[in-house]
TIBAGU-452568 format. One line per 3 residues: their letters; for each residue x, y, z of C-alpha. Coordinates in steps of 0.5 Angstrom, whole numbers, plus 2048, in hexadecimal, padded with zeros to 3 digits. Layout:
a> X:Y:Z ~ ...
***
This chain:
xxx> 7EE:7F8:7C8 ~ 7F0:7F2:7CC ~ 7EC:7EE:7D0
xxx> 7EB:7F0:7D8 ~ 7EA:7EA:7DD ~ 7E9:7EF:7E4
xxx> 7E8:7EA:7EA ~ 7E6:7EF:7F1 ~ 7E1:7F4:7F0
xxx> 7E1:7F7:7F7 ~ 7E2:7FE:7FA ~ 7E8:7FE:7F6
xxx> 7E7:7F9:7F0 ~ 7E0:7FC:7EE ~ 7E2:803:7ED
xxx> 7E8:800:7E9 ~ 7E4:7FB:7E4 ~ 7DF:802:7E3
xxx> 7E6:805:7E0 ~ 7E8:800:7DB ~ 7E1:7FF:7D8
xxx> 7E0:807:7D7 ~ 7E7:806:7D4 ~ 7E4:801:7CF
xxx> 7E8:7FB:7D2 ~ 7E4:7F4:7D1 ~ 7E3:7F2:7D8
xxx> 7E0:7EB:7DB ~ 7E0:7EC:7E2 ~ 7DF:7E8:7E8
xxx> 7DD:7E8:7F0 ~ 7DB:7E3:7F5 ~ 7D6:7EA:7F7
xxx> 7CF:7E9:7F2 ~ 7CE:7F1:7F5 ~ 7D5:7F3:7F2
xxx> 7D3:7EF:7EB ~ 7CC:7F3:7EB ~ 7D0:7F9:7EA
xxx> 7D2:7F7:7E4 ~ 7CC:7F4:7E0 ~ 7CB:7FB:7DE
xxx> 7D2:7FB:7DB ~ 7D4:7F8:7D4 ~ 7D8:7F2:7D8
xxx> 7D7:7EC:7D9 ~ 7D5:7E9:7DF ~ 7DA:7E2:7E0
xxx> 7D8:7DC:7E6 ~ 7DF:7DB:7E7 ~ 7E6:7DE:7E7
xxx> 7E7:7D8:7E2 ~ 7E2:7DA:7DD ~ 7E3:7E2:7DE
xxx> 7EB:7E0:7DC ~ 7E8:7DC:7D6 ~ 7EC:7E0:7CF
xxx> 7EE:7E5:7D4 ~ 7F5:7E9:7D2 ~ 7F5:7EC:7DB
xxx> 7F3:7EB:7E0 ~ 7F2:7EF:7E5 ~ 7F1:7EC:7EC
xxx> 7EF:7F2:7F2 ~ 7ED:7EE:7F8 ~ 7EC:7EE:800
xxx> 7F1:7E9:802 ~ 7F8:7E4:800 ~ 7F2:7DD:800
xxx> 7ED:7E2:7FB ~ 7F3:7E3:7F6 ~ 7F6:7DC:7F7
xxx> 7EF:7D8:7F6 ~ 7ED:7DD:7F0 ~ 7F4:7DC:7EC
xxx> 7F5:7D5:7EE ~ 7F0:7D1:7F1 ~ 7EB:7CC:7ED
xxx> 7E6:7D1:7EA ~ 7ED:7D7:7E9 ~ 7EE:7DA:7E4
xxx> 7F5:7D6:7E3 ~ 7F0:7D1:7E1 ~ 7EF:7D5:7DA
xxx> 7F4:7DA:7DA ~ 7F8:7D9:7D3 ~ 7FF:7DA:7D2
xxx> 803:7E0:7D1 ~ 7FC:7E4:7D5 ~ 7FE:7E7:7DA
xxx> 7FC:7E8:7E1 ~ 7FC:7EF:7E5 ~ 7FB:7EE:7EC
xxx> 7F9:7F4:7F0 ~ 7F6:7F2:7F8 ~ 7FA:7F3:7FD
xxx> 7FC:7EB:800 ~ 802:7E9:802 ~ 807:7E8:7FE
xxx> 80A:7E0:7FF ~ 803:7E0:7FC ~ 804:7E4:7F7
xxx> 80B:7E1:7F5 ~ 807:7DA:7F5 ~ 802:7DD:7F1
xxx> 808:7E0:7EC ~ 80C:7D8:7EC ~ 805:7D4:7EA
xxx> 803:7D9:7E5 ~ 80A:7D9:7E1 ~ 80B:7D2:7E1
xxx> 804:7D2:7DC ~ 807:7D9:7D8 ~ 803:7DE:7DB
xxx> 806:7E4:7DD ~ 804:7E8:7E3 ~ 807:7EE:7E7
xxx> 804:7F0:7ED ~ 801:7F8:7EE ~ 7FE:7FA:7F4
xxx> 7FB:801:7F4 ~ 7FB:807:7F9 ~ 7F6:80C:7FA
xxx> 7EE:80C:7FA ~ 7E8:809:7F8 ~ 7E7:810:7F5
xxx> 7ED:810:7F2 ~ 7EB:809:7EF ~ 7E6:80C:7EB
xxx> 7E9:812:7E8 ~ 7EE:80E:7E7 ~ 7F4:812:7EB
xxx> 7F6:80B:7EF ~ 7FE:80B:7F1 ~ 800:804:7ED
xxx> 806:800:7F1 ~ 808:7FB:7ED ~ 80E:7F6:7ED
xxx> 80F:7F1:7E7 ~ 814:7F0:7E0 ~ 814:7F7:7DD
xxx> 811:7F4:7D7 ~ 80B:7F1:7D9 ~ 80A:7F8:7DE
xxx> 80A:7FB:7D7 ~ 805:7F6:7D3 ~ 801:7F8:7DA
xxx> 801:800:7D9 ~ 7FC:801:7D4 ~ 7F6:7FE:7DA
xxx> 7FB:801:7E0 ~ 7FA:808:7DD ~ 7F3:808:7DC
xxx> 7F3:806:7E4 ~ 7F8:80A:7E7 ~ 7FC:811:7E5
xxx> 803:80F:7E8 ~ 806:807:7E7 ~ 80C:806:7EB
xxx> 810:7FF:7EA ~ 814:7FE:7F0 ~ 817:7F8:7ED
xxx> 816:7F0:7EC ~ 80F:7ED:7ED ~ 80D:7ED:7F5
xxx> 811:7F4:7F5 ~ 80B:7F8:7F4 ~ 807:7F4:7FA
xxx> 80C:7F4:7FF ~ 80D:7FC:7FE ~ 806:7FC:7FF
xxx> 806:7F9:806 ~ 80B:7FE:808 ~ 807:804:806
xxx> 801:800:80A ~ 805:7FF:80F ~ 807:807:810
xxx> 7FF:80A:80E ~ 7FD:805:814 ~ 802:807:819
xxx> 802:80E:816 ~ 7F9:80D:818 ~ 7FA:80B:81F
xxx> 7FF:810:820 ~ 7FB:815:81E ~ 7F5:813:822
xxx> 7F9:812:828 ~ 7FB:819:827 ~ 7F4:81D:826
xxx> 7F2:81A:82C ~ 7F9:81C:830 ~ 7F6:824:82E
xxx> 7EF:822:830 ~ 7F0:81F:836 ~ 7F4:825:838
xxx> 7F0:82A:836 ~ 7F1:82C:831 ~ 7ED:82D:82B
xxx> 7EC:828:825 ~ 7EC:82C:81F ~ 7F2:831:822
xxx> 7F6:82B:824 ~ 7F5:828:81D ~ 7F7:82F:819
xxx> 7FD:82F:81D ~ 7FE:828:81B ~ 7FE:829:814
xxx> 803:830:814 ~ 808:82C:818 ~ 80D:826:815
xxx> 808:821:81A ~ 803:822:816 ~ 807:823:80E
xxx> 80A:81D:810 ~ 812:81C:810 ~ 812:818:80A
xxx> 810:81E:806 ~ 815:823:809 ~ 81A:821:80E
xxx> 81C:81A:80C ~ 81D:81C:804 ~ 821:823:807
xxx> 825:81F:80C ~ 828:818:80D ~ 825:816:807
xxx> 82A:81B:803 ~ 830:819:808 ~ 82F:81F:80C
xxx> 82E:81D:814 ~ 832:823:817 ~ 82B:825:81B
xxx> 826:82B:81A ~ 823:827:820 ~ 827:822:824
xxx> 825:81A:827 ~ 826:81D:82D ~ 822:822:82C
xxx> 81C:81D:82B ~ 81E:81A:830 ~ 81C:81F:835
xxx> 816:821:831 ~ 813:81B:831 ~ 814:819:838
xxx> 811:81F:839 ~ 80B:81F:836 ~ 80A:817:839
xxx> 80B:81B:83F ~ 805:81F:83E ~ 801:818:83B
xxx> 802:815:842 ~ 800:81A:846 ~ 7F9:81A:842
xxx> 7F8:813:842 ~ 7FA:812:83B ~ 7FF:80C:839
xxx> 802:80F:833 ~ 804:807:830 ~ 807:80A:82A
xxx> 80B:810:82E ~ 80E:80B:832 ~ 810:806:82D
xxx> 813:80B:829 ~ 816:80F:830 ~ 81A:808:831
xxx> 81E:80A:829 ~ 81F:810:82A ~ 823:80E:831
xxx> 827:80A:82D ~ 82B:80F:82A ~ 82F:811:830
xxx> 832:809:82F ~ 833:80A:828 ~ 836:811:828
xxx> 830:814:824 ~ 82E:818:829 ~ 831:81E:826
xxx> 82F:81C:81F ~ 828:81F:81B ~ 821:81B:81E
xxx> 821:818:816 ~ 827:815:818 ~ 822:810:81B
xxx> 823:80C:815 ~ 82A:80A:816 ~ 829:808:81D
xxx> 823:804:81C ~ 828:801:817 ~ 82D:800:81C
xxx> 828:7FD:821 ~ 825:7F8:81C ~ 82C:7F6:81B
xxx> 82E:7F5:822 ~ 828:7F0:823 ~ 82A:7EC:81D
***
């Protein structure tokens, strides 16, 4: 089995070391937190002092840490697994950083010949731990390969978006949509309460409707994403729904922030002629609003 340096063993980190050591991998690990090492002392592991003597004869390793400095410092700073790290190994990082970082970590790496690709997961801590984790990763189709037999243990769907800072960058997006979707979701709860209406039945309603499945589930896929806009419900029609519905926000002392950024697309589709067109076809217009400002 190869040997593993795993360098982050945090919420995510932990769980995914746990599953490569019963999977029978060698792992050396290190973490700035003594509580997240003394978890392992248990563990056939060994324990390191530093990302540099963890990366020792390593063939991967696996980076799962907080923040873009974490990682730099951890890879290549004067006690980095760089400073260890032999050629041909190959580097897997799988945190969520920026991804001039990450093309920065990428260049320094392969002027000393060590491989590396970037793969952010998706999911749980729980998902972590049974090994059920969605893989992301961007990098060479050869080095994606070489790294399949660790990601499998880790996740049950890889997915290689393309070349190395592919996978991160298709992280943030998802990010992005889960944390708007998150103040979407807790703006509207909150709409319901405020005007009455029972938690528990509103969200019920929330889940049996588009609103709630999510449009990138069902509308996107069966419409503008299939080249169809002829509409089964109009931007006009959004239009009026979404000023109706601020109206009710308003005269309940409700600000409605997201309704009303969102009110000022769907007004632009008269400009645009897509006033006619399906609600997905809010791609096309936002598409030709980004244009315009460029």
């Amino acid at each position: 089995m190869p040997n593993i340096a795993f360098i982050g063993l945090g919420t995510m980190g932990s769980p995914m070391a746990k599953r490569l050591i019963n999977s029978g991998f060698k792992l050396s690990i290190f973490d700035i937190s003594k509580n997240a090492l003394s978890k392992f002392e248990k563990d056939n592991v060994k324990i390191s002092s530093s990302p540099k003597e963890a990366a020792t004869d390593a063939d991967f390793l696996i980076t799962m840490l907080p923040k873009s400095n974490d990682v730099k410092e951890a890879i290549l700073g004067l006690n980095g697994a760089v400073q260890s790290l032999k050629e041909n190994s190959l580097v897997i990082e799988m945190s969520t950083i920026y991804p001039s970082v990450t093309n920065n970590i990428f260049e320094k790496l392969k002027s000393k010949n060590i491989h590396f690709i970037d793969a952010p997961v998706g999911r749980t801590p729980r998902d972590a731990a049974s090994g059920d984790l969605l893989i992301i990763a961007g990098g060479e189709k050869k080095d994606i390969d070489h790294a399949r037999p660790v990601l499998k243990v880790l996740g049950n769907e890889i997915i290689h978006v393309g070349d190395v800072c592919s996978g991160i960058k298709m992280k943030l997006i998802n990010n992005y949509m889960s944390m708007v979707g998150m103040v979407m979701t807790a703006e509207t709860i909150h709409f319901a309460k405020s005007l009455g209406i029972d938690q528990s039945k509103a969200v019920k309603i929330l889940q049996g409707t588009v609103a709630g499945k999510g449009q990138i589930n069902i509308n996107f896929p069966q419409k503008v994403l299939s080249g169809d806009i002829t509409p089964d419900f109009p931007l006009k029609m959004g239009l009026k729904d979404i000023s109706l519905a601020i109206q009710l926000g308003e005269e309940n002392n409700l600000s409605l922030n997201l309704g009303r950024i969102s009110k000022e697309y769907y007004a632009l589709a008269e400009k645009f002629g897509r006033q006619d067109h399906d609600c997905t076809a809010m791609l096309h217009l936002i598409e030709e609003v980004t244009n315009l400002k460029k």
